[in-house]
N, C-alpha and C positions, 0 to 999 in steps of 0.2 A: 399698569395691570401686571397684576403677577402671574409667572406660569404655573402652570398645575404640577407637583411632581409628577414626575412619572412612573407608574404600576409597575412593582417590583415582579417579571415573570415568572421567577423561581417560585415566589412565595405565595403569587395569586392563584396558578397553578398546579401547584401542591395541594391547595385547600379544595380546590375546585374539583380534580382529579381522585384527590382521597374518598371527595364526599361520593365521586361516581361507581369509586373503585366499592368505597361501602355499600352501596344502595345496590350492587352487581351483587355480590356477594348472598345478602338479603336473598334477591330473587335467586340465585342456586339455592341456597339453602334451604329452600320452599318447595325445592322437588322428590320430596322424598327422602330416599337413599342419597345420598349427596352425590354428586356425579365426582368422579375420579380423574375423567379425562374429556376432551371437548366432544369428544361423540358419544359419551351419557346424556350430557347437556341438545343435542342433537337429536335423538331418542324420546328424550322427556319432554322437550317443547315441539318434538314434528319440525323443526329447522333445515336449513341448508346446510351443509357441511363448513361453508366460509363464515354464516351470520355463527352460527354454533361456536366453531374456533374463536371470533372476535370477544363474545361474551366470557366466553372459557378464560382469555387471556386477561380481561379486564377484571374481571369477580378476583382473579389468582393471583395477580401483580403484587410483587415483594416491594415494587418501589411505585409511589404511586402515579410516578413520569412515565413507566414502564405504560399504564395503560395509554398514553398520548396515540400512538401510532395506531391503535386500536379501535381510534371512535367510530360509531358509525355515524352512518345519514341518517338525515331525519327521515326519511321512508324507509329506511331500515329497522331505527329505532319504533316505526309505527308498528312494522311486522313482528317485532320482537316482544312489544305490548299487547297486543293479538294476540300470540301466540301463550302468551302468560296467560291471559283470561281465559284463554280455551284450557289450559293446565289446572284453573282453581287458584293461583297465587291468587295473594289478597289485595283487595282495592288501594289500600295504604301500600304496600309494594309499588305496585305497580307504578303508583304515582309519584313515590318519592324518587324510583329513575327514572319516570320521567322527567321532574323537574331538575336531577344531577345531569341527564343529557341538556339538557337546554342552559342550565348554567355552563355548560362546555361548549357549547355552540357561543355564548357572549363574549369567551375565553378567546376561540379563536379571532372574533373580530377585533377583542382589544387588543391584541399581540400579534395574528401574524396575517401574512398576505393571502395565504388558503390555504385550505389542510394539509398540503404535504409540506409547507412550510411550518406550518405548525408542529406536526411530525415527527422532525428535524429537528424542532428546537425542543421538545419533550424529551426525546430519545437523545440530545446530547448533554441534556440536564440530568441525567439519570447518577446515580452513585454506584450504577455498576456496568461491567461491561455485557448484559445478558443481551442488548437488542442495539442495532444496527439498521436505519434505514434507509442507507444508502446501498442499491442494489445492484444486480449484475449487467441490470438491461439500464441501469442507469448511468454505470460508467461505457459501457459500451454505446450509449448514443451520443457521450462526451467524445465518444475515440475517435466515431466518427463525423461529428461538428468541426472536430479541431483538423481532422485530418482534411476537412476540406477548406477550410480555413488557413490553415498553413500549407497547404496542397503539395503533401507529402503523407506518406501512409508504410507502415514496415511489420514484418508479421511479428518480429519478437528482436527485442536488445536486450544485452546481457552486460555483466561484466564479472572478472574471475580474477580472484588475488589469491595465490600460492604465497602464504609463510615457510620460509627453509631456514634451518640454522647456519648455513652459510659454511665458510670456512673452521674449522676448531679453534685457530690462531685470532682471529675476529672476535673483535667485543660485539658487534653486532651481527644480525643475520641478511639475509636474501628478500627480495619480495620481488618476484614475476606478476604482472598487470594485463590482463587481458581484455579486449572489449571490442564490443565489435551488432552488426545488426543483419540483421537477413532479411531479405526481399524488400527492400526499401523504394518505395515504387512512388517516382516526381509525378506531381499531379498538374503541375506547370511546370513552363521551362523556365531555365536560369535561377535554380536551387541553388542554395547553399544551406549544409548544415554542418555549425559549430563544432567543432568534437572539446569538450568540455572536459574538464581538468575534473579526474577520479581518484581520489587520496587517503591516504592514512591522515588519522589526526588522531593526539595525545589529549589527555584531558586538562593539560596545562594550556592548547590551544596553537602547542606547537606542532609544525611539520613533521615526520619522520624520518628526516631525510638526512641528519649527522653528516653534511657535506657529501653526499655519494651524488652519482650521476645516472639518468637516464640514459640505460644503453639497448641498442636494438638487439632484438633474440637472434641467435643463432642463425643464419639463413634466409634473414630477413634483405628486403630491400628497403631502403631508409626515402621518404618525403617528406623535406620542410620538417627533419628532428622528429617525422614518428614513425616507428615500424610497422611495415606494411605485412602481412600474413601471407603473402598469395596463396600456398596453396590452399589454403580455404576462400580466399575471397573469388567475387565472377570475375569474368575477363568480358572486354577489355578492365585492367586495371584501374581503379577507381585516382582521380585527381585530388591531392591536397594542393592547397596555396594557403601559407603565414602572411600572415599581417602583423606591423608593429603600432600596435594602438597608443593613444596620446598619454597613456602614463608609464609609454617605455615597454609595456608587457608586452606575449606574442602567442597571438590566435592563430590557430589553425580549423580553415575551413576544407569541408569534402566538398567539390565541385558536382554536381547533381547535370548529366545532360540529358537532353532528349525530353520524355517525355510516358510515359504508361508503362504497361507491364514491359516491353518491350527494353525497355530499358533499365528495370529492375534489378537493386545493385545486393550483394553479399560482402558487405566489408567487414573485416577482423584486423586488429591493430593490438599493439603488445609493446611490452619493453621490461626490461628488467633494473631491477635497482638494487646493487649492490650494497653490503654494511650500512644497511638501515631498518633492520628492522629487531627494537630489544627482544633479546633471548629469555628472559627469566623475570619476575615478576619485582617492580621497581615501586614502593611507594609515592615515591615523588611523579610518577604516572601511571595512575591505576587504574587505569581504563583504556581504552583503545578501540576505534573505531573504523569501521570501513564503509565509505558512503559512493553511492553513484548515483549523481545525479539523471532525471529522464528529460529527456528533450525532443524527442519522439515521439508521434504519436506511433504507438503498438499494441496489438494483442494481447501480448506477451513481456512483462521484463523478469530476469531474473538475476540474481545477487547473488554467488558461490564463493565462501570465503573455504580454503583449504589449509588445514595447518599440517605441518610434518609432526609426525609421533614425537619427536625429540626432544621438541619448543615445550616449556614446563606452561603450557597451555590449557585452563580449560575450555573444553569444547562447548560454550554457551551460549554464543552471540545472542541475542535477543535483537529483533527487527521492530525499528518503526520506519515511518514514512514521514517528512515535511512538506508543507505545502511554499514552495518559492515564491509564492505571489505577496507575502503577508511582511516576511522578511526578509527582503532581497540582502545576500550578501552577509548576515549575519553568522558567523559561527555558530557551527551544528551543538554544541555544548552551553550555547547562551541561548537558544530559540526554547520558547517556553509556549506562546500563545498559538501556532500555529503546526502543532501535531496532528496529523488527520488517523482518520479510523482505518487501523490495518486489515487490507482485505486479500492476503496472502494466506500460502502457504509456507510449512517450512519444516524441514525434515534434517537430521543430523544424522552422520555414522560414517563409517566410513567409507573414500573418497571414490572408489570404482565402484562403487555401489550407489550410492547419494547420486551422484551425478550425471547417472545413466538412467536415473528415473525422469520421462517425461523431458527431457529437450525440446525446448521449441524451436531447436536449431537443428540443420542440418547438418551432420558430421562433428557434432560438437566434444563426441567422447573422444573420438579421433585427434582431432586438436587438443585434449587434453595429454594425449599416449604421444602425440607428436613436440609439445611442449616439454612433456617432461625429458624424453628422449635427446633430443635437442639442445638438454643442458647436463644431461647426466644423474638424473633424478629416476626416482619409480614413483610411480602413483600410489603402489599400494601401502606407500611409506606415510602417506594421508590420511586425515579426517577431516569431516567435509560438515558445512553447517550450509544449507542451503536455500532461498527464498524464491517463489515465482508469484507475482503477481498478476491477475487478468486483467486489461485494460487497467492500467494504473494511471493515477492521476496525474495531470501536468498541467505545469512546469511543478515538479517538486524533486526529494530525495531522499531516493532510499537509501535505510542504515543498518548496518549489523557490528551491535558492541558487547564488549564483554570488559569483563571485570579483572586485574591483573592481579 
């Protein structure tokens, strides 16, 4: 016996969708004056303000995926037919959305698990970016599934790359590494959390590192090769221990003790890297990247790339986010199927300004006056490209590139 192919979703629900999106439309256009905005449509059928908007959004849809997120229920769509008759729309109206909603009701059973799955799969079939329905209360009930699942929880991580042209005699320039998490609160004992490797990448796929070394900032205290911040971080002083895992490489874990708020930890960690970072804009790598991976569950992440005036730099980075789960391991310039919907912010200007807006850290511009000072640098020798995300998704990676 042979199997049946399988209903292409794109193309079943396009048709399905268009015919609803038409047969919506119809009914607006039966009110008269055509309504302009969803509380016309509200007005003229005596509706609710939410059934009103829904209708509004489906009759209006540019794409006809767009209406997916939109359907209603079938006691909705009774009230909505109701409500038409008592308007005077016409018998033929009325029943040809009826029968476009019920052709969307078969829609959903052949394709997806339930409507907000369905939802989801409308609104990522779309050809444009206008709708998103993944929401705020819905990464925030992820923030907290995972945080008690991995039983660990932190109000915000961050992480902060300063571009310096470096020496004048240098072919290459400077890059200061910042990174670090506030109120990081074990939810069991005997934590451990990874501190995961934050990098530059070329879009040839190479490193930026032209043989330089990781060195600790100025005034730092050094554990297991990473600088520690104190005085931003709590006290007692937070524990690392390295490990050399079985292909030679070498992890560094934060030792997590105790147990609740009580022992809620503020770590900041840094280092700097000498003659590695190109000055001036090179063909052979025209692009450039700054990612930081999230492995936290938080509130809060944010992404701050800062460049010196000097660097022949445009100030453009443009931000996505990767989902880890899809391509473990893969190079951020080869991952193609596993880009999620970015639900940040992001603001650019310059660097005492930009970065003083909204911290979800404490003392965090301090650390920036204290970073620069510490090497000989000024702040307001920066421009700043900046992202924060609420409840960001995880395990993935955020990125900020630009073009050389």
């Amino acid at each position: 016996m042979v199997a049946p192919t399988p209903i292409d979703f794109q193309t079943d629900a396009r048709q399905s969708l268009g015919q609803l999106v038409t047969a919506s439309a119809a009914l607006i256009g039966e009110l008269g004056h055509r309504p302009q905005k969803p509380a016309d449509v509200v007005r003229a059928l005596g509706l609710d303000r939410k059934l009103g908007w829904q209708i509004y959004r489906i009759a209006t849809a540019s794409d006809p995926m767009l209406a997916g997120p939109h359907l209603l229920s079938p006691a909705s769509v009774r009230r909505l037919l109701e409500a038409a008759d008592h308007a005077g729309v016409e018998p033929a109206i009325r029943q040809r959305l009826n029968d476009a909603f019920e052709d969307c009701e078969l829609l959903i059973r052949r394709h997806a698990t339930d409507r907000a799955s369905f939802a989801l799969m409308a609104a990522s079939s779309t050809d444009s970016n206008e709708i998103d329905v993944i929401s705020t209360a819905d990464r925030r009930a992820a923030f907290r599934a995972q945080s008690r699942i991995l039983g660990m929880t932190a109000a915000s991580s961050f992480k902060t790359f300063f571009f310096h042209p470096g020496e004048p005699s240098r072919e290459f320039g400077d890059v200061v590494s910042l990174r670090g998490t506030s109120n990081l609160v074990p939810l069991r004992p005997q934590l451990r959390w990874p501190i995961t490797s934050a990098g530059l990448i070329s879009s040839d796929h190479e490193e930026l590192d032209h043989g330089c070394q990781l060195l600790a900032l100025p005034g730092c205290q050094t554990q297991a090769g990473i600088s520690i911040i104190e005085p931003f971080c709590s006290q007692p002083l937070p524990k690392i221990e390295q490990h050399i895992e079985e292909d030679g490489s070498h992890r560094s874990d934060l030792v997590l003790e105790g147990i609740g708020r009580t022992h809620a930890s503020t770590v900041v960690l840094g280092y700097r890297a000498p003659n590695t970072l190109q000055k001036v804009p090179d063909h052979s790598n025209n692009m450039i990247l700054a990612n930081f991976p999230i492995r936290i569950p938080c509130e809060y992440c944010y992404l701050d790339v800062l460049v010196h005036q000097d660097l022949q730099w445009p100030n453009q980075f443009e931000p996505e986010i990767f989902g880890d789960s899809f391509e473990p391991g893969a190079p951020i310039f080869d991952r193609t199927h596993n880009l999620l919907p970015f639900h940040g912010n992001i603001k650019r200007g310059p660097a005492s300004r930009i970065t003083a807006v909204e911290p979800p850290i404490e003392n965090y511009q301090k650390l920036l006056d204290w970073t620069c000072s510490n090497i000989g640098w000024n702040l307001a020798d920066f421009h700043a490209t900046r992202v924060i995300i609420q409840y960001p998704v995880m395990p993935s990676t955020l990125c900020l590139r630009t073009s050389l």
